[in-house]
N, C-alpha and C positions, 0 to 999 in steps of 0.2 A: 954449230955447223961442222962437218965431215966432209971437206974438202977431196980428200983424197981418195972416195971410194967411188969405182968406176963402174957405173949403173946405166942401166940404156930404158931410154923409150922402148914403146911397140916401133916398126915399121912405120913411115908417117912419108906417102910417096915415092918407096921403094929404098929410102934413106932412114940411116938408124939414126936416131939423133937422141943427144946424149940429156942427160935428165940435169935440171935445173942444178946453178951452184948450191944455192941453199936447201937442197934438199938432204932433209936429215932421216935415213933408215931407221935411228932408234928413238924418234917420238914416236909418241905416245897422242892417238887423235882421238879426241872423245866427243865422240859423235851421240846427237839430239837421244836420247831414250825413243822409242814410238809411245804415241799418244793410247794413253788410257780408255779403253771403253769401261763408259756406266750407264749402267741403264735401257742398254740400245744406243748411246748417244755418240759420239767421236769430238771432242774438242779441237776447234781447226782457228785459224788467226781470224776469220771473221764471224767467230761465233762459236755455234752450235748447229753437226749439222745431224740430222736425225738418220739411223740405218735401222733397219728392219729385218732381222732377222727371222726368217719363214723358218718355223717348225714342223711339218707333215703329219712326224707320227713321233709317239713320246712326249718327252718334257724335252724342256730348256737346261740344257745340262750347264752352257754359258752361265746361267744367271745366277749357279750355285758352285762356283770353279775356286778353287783356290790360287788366289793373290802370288804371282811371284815379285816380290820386294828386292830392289836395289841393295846393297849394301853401301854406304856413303862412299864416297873417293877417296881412295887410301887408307879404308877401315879395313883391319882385319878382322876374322871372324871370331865376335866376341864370344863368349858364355852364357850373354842373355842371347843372341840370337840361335844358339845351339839348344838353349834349351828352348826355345818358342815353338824351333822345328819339331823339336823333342814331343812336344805338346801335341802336336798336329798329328803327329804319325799317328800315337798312343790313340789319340782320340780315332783317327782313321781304322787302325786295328778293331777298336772294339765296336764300330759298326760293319765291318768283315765279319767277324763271329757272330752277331746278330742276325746279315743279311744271310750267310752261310743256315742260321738253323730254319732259314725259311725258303730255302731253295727246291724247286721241283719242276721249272717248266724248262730246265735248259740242260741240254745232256750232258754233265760232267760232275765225276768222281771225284767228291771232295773228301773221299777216305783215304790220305795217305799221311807219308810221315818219313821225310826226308832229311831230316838233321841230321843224318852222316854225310852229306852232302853239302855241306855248307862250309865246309873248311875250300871247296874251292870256288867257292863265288867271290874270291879275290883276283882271279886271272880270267883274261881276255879270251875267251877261247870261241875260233874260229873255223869253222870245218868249209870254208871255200875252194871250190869246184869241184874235179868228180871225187865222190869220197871213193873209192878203188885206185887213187893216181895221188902220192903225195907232194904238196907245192913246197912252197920255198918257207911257205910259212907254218912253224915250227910249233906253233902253243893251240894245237889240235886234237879231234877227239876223234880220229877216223876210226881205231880201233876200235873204239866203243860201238861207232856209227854202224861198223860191219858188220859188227856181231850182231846187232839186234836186226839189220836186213837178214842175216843168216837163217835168224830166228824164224823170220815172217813168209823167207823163202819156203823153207819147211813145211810151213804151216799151209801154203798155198801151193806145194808140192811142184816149187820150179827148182832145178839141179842149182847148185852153184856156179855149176860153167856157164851157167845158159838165160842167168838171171841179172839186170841191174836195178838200181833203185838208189834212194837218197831218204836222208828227211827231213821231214820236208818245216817247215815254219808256220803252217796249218791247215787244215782241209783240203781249204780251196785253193790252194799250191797246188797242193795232190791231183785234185782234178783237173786246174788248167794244165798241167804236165802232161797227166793221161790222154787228154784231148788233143792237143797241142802235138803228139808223139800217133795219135791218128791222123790227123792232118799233115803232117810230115810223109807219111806210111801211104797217105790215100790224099795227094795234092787237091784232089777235085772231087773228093765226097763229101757228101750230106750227115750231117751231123742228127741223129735221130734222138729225142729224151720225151721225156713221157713230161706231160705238164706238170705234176705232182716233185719234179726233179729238183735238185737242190739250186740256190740263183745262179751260183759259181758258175754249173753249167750254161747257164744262158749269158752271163756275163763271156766265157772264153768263147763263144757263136760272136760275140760282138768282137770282141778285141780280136781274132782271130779272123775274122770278117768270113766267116764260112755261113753257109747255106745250113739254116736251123731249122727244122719241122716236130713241131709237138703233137705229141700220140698223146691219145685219149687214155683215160683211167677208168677201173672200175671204183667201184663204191669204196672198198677197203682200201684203195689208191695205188694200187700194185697197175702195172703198163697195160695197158688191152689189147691184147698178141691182133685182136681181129681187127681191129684198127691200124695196128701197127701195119700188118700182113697187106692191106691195100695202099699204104701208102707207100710200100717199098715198090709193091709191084708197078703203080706210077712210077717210078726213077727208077725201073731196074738196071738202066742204062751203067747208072755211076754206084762208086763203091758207097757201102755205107760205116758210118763212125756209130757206134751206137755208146748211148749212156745208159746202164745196168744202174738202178739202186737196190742197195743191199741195205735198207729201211728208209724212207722215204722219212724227208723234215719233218709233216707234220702228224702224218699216220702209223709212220712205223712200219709199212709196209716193203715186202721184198719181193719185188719183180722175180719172174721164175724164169732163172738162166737156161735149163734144158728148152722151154719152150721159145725163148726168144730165139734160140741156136736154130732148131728145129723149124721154126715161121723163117726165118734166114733159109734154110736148107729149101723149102719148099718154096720157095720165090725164086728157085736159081740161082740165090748169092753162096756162091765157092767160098769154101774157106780164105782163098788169098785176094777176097774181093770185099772183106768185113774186117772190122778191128773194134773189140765190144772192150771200153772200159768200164769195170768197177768203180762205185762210189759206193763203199763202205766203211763210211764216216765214225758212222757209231758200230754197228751192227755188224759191220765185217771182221770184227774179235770176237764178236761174240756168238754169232752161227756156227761155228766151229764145231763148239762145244756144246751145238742143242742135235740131240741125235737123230728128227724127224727132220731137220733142214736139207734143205737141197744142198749140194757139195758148191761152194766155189772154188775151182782147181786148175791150175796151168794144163791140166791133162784135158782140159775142154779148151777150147777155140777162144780162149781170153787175150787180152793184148798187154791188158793193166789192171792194179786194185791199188788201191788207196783207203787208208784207212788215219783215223786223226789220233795223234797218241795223248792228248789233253781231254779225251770222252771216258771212254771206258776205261783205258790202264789208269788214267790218273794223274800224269804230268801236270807240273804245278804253272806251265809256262806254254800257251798254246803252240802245237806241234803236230807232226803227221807221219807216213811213210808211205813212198810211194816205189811200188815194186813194177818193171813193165820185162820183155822178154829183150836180153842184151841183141840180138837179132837187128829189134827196132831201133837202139839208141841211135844206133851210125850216123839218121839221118838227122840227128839233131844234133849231135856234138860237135865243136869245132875246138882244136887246139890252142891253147893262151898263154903265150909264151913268159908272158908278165906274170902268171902263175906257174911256172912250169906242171902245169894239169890242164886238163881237159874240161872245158865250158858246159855243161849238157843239164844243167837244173835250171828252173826258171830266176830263181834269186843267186848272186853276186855271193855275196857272206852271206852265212846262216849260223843259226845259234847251234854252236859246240857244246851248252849245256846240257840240250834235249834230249840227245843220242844216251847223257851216262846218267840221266834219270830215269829212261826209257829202259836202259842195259840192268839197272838196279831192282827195277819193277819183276821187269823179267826173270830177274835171277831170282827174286825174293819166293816169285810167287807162283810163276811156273804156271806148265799146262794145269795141272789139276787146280792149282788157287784158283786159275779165271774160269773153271768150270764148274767151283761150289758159286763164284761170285755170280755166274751166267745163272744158276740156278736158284740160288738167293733172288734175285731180280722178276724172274719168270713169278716167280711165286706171290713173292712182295704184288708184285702187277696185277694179277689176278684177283689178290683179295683188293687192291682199291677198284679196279671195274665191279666185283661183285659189290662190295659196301657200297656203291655209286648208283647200283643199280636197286638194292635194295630200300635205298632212299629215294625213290624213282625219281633217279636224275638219269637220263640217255648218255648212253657211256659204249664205247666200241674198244677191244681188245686183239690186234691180228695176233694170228697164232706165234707165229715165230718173234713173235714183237716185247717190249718191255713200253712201249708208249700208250696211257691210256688216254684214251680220247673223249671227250664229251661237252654238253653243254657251257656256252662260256658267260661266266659269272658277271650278273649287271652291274657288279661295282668296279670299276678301277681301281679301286684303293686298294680293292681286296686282292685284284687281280698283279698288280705293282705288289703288295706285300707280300705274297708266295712267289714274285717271277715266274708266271704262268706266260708261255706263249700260245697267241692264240690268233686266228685267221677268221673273219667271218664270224660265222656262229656257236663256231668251237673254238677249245682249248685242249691242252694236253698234260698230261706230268707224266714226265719220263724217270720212272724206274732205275734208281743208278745204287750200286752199291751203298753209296752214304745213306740214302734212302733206308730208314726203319720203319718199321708198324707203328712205333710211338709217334713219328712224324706223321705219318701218314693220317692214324687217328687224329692228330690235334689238327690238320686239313679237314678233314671229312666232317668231326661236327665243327668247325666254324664253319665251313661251306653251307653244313644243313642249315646251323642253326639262323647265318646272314640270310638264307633262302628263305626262309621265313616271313622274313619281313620284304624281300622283292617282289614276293606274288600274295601279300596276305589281304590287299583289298581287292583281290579277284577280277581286277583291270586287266590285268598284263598274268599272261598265261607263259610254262616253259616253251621255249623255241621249236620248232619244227625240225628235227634233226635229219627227217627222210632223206632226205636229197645229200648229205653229208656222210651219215654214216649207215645208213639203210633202212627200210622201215621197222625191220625185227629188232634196230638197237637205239631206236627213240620213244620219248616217253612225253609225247605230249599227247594234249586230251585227244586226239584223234589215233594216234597209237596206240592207244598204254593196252 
């Protein structure tokens, strides 16, 4: 017991009152472990009570988790338990490099190679609040951070004076930000996204509790100005937020910013009556450097662009950046004095990692690397729609796009061993640098050659892609 040390209750009827004599500050309380699930089951003092755990979509990732184990009371960590972990990883790694040579439905660049970077994954490094204002907290990478918004400002042709941004911890940070910094700008507009829009978007209509209306798509999934165009002019009362994709999740497709401006312009929406964010997840690094793309540029009526720096550059740790005009921050930032900086990102701490792999990438590879890599992609893309199509399998290719699209394969298994994503009747594999023709080959005849056997008792015919991807890019008996 610890007599002498003067500890107080909470407030308990407006009176402190002092904490029990025998209360001792340096036990040590060791309190129940929580109960073990197996099976679905919970083990409880009167039994066994059963939980049911609802799956929707996928597997059951629970029922194949790895075990975190106790270490006895007052064991130290032995050598057998170092090497069991040892075990585990080793084993984990080499289903990494496995699932790695069979990747293609999910957009990210697993060609990189950052081992000069690993001498500082032993520090804490923390880039909290605004990165332009430095806090109190000292093991930071705001340099880094700034230099590659510098980069991106450039690229997107906003001045330095006139530009802020952050980066972001991935996408969809990006885009609630961008929204969020509309909503601020236009308290009482209408947040406008084409259905085809990433979820993020419709997730920050809810968490943000703004007024959301989804516009129609054409075929390729690009927004439909003439849909779009009547539903403003119902609300022309109030300002509008719009949501610009610059390659839509599952088509690839890229809304055309001139015309969105322009269907704006011709409804009476003024420039200071609109605030159009970019989602340029994937695609917004990469249009840059295709020379038939439309421009996305601060020099047009943009508010925000957002793009993810774990897709196309290649960050090994998902990441993003989100650039908006310094104009807008004001109405989102508020000063924190617990940081001596400025509060104005959606997350608290963010990873000081991302900015100096993101900084590395950049310097490595430069404008012209990610325009042989934009080009590599383009190309790569092309021969799998044509191979796809020449094994008449229905296959869609948008021009400015690296995502091909088509028929989606009747097995799971098969669809789970490439990581194909897929919606409905289609699927896609997105074109990313890591992406080779030798990969691509060893998809294309397993693809045929499993196809074989899904339609070879002449039961079950290929899908009707019409309605998806257009009648000139499906291949079933009524098309072909």
């Amino acid at each position: 017991m610890v007599a002498s040390v003067e500890l107080f209750s909470p407030v308990m009827n407006g009176m402190i009152e002092p904490l029990p004599e025998d209360f001792d500050p340096t036990a040590v309380v060791f309190e129940p472990l929580p109960p073990v699930v197996e099976n679905g089951a919970i083990a409880n003092g009167d039994g066994v009570e059963k939980q049911n755990r609802e799956i929707t979509l996928g597997r059951n990732v629970h029922t194949m988790c790895l075990e975190v184990t106790e270490p006895d009371v007052d064991d130290e960590v032995t050598g057998e338990r170092e090497a069991c972990m040892a075990s585990i990883l080793a084993r984990y790694r080499k289903s990494l490099i496995e699932r790695t040579k069979h990747h293609l439905g999910y957009p990210y660049n697993l060609d990189f190679d950052y081992g000069a970077l690993a001498q500082l994954q032993h520090f804490s490094i923390n880039n909290l609040g605004d990165p332009f204002i430095e806090s109190n907290y000292g093991v930071h990478s705001r340099q880094f951070e700034v230099g590659v918004l510098d980069w991106f400002a450039r690229l997107w042709e906003l001045e330095e004076s006139e530009y802020w941004g952050y980066i972001t911890n991935c996408g969809t940070e990006g885009n609630l930000h961008g929204i969020l910094v509309g909503r601020e700008v236009f308290p009482d507009g209408i947040l406008y996204a084409s259905q085809e829009s990433h979820y993020s978007i419709f997730k920050a209509a809810r968490m943000y509790r703004m007024e959301c209306i989804k516009v129609n798509t054409l075929v390729s999934g690009e927004i439909d100005c003439t849909d779009f165009k009547a539903k403003l002019l119902f609300n022309k009362d109030r300002p509008a937020i719009i949501n610009l994709n610059i390659g839509t999740t599952v088509k690839g497709a890229v809304d055309d910013l001139d015309l969105v401006i322009n269907t704006l312009e011709e409804t009476g929406f003024t420039h200071d009556r609109f605030y159009i964010h970019c989602d340029g997840a994937l695609f917004g690094l990469m249009m840059p450097f295709v020379k038939r793309a439309p421009k996305v540029t601060f020099k047009k009526p943009i508010g925000s662009v957002s793009v993810s720096g774990h897709k196309f550059v290649g960050c090994p740790m998902p990441c993003g950046v989100q650039v908006t005009r310094l104009e807008h921050i004001n109405a989102l930032s508020r000063n924190v004095e617990y940081l001596a900086s400025r509060d104005a990102t959606i997350m608290g701490s963010r990873n000081g990692h991302a900015p100096i792999f993101l900084w590395y990438t950049l310097n490595r590879k430069g404008y012209r690397g990610f325009q042989k890599e934009v080009w590599k992609c383009l190309r790569n893309a092309h021969y799998l729609k044509d191979r796809l199509r020449a094994a008449g399998i229905g296959a869609m290719l948008n021009e400015l796009s690296s995502t091909v699209v088509f028929e989606r394969p009747k097995d799971e298994e098969f669809v789970r061993r490439w990581q194909l994503a897929c919606e409905g009747n289609i699927a896609h594999v997105i074109v990313m640098p890591n992406i080779t023709i030798e990969k691509l080959n060893d998809f294309l005849n397993e693809l045929v050659q499993k196809r074989s056997t899904w339609y070879q008792d002449g039961k079950l015919g290929a899908p009707c892609l019409a309605a998806d991807l257009g009648v000139e890019n499906c291949a079933c008996t009524l098309h072909k």
